[in-house]
N, C-alpha and C positions, 0 to 999 in steps of 0.2 A: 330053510336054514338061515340062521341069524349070520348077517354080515358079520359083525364087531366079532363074531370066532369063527370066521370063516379067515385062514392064513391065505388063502389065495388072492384076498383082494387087498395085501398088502403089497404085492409084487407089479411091478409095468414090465409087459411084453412088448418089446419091441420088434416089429418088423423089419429086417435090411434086404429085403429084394420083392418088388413088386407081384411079380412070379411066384412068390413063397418055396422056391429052390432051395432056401437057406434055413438052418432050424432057427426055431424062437431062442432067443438067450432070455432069460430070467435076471433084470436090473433090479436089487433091493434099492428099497429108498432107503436116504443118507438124513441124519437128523437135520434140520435147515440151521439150528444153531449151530454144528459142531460146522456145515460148509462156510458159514461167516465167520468162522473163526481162522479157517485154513485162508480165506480171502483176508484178511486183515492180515495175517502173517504174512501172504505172500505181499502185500502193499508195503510191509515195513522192509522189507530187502529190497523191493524194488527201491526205495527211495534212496540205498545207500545214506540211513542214517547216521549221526552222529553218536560215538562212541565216549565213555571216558572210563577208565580204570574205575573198577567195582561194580559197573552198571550192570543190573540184570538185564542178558538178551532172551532169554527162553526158558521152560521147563526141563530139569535135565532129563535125556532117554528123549525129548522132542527131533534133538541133532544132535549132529556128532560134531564131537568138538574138534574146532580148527586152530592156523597159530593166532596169536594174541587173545586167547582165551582160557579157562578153566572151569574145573564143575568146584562147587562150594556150595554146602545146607541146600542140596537136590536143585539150584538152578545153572546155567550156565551163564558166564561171569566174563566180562572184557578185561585183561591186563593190559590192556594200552588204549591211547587214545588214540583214533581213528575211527574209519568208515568202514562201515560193515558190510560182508562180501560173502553172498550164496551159492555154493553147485550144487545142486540137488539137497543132500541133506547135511552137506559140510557147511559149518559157516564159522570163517574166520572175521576178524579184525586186521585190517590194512592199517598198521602205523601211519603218521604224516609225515615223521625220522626216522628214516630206517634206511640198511642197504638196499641195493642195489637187486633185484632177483632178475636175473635173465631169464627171456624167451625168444625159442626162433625165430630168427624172421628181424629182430631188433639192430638199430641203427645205434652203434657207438663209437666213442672217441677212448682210446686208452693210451696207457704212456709205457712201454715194455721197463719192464722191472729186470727181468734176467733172462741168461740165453743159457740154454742147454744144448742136447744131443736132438737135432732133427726141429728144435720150437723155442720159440719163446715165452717168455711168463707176460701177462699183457695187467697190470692195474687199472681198473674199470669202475673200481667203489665199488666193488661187491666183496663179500665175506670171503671170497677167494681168490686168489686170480686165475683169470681164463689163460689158453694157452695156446697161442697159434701156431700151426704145425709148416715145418719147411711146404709139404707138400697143398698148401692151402694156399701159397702166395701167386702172383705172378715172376716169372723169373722176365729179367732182362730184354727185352724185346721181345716178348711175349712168346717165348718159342716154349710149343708146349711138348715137352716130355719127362719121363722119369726121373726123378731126384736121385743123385749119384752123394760120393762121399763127398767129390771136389765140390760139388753146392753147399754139402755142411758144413766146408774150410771158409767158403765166402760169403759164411752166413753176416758178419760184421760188415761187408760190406751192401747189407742188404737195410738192416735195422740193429742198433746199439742200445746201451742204457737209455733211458732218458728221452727215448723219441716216443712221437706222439704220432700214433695210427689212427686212421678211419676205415671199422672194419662193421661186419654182420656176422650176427650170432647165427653158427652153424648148425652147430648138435649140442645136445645137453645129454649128458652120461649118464649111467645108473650110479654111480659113486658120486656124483655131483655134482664132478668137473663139467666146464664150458668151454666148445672148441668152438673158436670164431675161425674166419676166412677175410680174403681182398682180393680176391681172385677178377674180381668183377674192375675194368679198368677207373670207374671214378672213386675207389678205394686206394688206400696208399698210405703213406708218409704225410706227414702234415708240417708244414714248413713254413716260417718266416710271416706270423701269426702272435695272435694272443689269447693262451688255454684261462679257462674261467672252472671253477665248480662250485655248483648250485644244488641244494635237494635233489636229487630222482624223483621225488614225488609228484615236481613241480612240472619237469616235463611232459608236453601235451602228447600223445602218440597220435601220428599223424601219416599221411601219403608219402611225404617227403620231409627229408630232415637235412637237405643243404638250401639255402633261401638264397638267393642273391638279391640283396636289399638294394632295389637301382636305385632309390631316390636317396640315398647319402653312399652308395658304393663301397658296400663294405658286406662280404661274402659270410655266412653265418651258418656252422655245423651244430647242430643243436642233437646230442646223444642223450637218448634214454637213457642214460646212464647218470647223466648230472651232469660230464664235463662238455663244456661245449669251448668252439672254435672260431676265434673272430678274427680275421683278413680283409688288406684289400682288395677289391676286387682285378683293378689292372694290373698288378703286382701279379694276384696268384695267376692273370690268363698268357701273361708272358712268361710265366716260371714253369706254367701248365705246357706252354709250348715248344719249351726250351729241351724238356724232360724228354718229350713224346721224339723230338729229333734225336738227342741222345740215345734214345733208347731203338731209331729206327738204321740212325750210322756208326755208332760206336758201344752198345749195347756189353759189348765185353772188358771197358774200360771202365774205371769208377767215374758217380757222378758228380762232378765239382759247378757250384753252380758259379756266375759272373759276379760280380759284386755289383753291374746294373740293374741283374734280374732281383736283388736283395732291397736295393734301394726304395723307400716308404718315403712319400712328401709329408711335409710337416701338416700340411692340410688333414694328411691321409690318417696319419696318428690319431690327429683330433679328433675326428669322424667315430677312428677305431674307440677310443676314449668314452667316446659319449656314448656309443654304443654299449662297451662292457658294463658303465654305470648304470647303465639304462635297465640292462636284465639285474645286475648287482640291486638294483633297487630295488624289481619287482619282487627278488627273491629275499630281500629284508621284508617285504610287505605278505609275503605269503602268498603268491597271486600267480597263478599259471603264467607259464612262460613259452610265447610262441610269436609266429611275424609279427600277427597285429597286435599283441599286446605293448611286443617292442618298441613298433615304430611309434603307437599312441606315446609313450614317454618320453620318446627322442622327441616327436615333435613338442608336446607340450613343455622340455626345457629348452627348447629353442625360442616357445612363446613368452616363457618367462624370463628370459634372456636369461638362465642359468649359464654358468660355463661347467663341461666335464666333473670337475673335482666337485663342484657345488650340488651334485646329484646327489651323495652318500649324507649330506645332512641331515642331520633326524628332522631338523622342521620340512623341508621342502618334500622330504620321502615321506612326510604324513599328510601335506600339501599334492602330492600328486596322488597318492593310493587312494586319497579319499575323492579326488578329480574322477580318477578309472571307477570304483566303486558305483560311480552316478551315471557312467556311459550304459546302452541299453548291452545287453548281455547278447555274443552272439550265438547261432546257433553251430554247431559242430562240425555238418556238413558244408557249411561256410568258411569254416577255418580250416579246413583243408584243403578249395582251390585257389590254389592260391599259381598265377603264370611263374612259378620260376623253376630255372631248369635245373634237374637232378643233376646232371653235370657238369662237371668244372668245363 
């Protein structure tokens, strides 16, 4: 019998048990062009390429369309610009601008918007606000039990308008909504500081998101979220200490702090100052934002003898971004051991 019409010798049997306990399964062969094709796709997601409004990504019926995208004349189409982002056969477009999208597990800083029945509304930079529930907080000297109505009456004196929490994102709803928590005791109120906000894009997600910067001393909450939290550091550990007594002897009195434990040396400012410029910069420059990007800027305007305000200049911020631009690029799992400790 002629091979070329014999179909059996288009098939490879494969064997999976020495023993032959197992049946043959029948593998077709795959055309070797159409396999280089699915490899070259898969290269271009892996690279998390660059995206711009109108660029064809695919054939359409290849994937299913994700957000920042559309089908148009049978292809599929990016409406924004960003980096391109595969699940399996979803592929969206990740704006550079855009809000904020929570997920569990994330480190952020918010600022309570309003107080209801049993929660607050928490502003986070996202298209809604999350909403932390009475019964997600710590109460008072940590005493743990059921939330009663008398806790709802002193929910003000817990969190008001206008204060700035550092919380984690708990659960995310089927409706959409996002309940954070601060259950955990280095969570809390954030106090006698300086709030910053920068892209979410920019933020690096990382092991840890409180850094204690020892060589200029100055404590730094960096939330996926965008807003971040700049302190001194000897300020917040006698304010850190102040609290934990109050809350170990008097836990049922409100907390009024000393106006020692408020007190920031002019040095301290300054520190705080060049610091906030420092990320304000990278985040004019478009450049991830994390320890070591930070401290490379603070140091390099201390080499230039900049002072603070002299950061926000458009020459010196094209002066530096292009200084960092020529540093060698580090690796990832580099930037995130970093010694400092989660807790305050």
């Amino acid at each position: 019998m002629n091979e070329t019409n014999n179909p059996i010798s288009e098939i490879n049997i494969e064997i999976f048990s020495p023993q032959k306990r197992l049946k043959l399964r029948h593998i077709e062969k795959k055309n070797e062009n159409e396999m280089e094709v699915d490899t070259d796709q898969d290269e271009i997601y892996k690279s998390r390429r660059l995206m711009i409004p109108g660029q064809s990504i695919a054939k359409e019926g290849e994937y299913l369309k994700g957000h920042g995208t559309f089908h148009f004349d049978g292809n599929l189409i990016a409406s924004v610009c960003g980096n391109i982002e595969r699940v399996n056969k979803l592929v969206s477009v990740r704006a550079f601008k855009s809000r904020y999208n929570g997920e569990i597990g994330d480190i952020i800083v918010g600022r309570i918007t309003e107080i209801q029945g049993k929660r607050w509304k928490v502003d986070v930079n996202a298209r809604q606000d999350y909403f932390l529930m009475l019964s997600a907080i710590n109460l008072p000297g940590g005493i743990q039990r059921r939330r009663t109505s008398s806790d709802e009456l002193q929910m003000r004196n817990l969190f008001v308008e206008n204060d700035l929490v550092y919380a984690e994102v708990q659960q995310i709803m089927g409706d959409g909504s996002v309940a954070i928590h601060t259950r955990n005791l280095k969570y809390g109120k954030l106090q006698n500081g300086c709030f910053l906000k920068v892209p979410s894009n920019l933020m690096k997600r990382s092991k840890m998101h409180f850094h204690s910067l020892d060589e200029c001393g100055v404590d730094v909450i960096l939330g996926l979220n965008g807003y971040i939290w700049i302190a001194d550091t000897e300020q917040q550990r006698k304010q850190q200490a102040f609290i934990q007594k109050h809350e170990r002897e008097n836990f049922d009195q409100p907390l009024v702090l000393p106006e020692d434990h408020k007190e920031i040396t002019k040095e301290s400012r300054e520190r705080i100052a060049r610091i906030k410029n420092s990320i304000s910069l990278l985040a004019e420059g478009f450049m991830v934002i994390h320890p070591k990007s930070i401290m490379q800027v603070y140091k390099q305007s201390i080499k230039m003898a900049l002072s603070a305000k002299d950061l926000l200049h458009p020459e010196y911020i094209r002066q530096i971004t292009t200084y960092l631009s020529t540093l060698p690029l580090e690796n990832d799992s580099n930037l995130d051991m970093h010694e400092y400790p989660e807790e305050q």
